[in-house]
FISE-887082 format. One record per residue (C-alpha): residue in three letters; z, x, y. Coordinates in steps of 0.5 Angstrom, whole numbers, padded with zeros to 4 digits, always signed. Layout:
! FISE-887082
ALAZXY...
This chain:
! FISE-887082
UNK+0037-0028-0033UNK+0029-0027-0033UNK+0025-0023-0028UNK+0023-0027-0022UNK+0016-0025-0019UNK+0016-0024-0012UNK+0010-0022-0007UNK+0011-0020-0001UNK+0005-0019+0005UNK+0008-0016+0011UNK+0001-0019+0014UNK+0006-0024+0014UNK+0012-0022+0016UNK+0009-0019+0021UNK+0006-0025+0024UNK+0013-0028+0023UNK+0017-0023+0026UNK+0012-0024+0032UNK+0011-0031+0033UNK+0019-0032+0033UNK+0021-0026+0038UNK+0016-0029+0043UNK+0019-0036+0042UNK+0027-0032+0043UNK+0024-0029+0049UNK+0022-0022+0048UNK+0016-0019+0050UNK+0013-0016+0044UNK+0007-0013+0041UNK+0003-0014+0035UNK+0004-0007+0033UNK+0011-0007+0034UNK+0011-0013+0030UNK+0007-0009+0024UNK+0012-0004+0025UNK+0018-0009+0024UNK+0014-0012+0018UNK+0014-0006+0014UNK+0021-0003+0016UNK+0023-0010+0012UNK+0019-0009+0007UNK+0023-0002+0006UNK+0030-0004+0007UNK+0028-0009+0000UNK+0026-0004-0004UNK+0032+0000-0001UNK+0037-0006-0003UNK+0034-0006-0009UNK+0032-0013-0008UNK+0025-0012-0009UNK+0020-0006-0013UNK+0014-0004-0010UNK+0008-0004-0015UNK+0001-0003-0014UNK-0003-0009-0014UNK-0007-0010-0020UNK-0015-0013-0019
């Protein structure tokens, strides 16, 4: 099987993490979902499900 390539923005996940935990009920902040966010984003490298490489521009 090939390399599949993924880009993960936490930006993103953050927004998620932060828009569903609102609609579940809980009373979040935005830095709490940044901090959620890159927790996610460290448990995937952790897991080996992604690696983290510098962007390139």
């Amino acid at each position: 099987m090939g390399d599949l390539e993924v880009f993960i923005d936490t930006e993103e996940i953050s927004e998620f993490f932060y828009e569903e935990l609102l609609r579940r009920g809980f009373h979040v902040t935005e830095d709490e979902a940044d901090v959620l966010a890159d927790i996610t984003f460290d448990y995937l490298i952790e897991k080996r499900i992604i690696d983290e490489e510098a962007e390139e521009y």
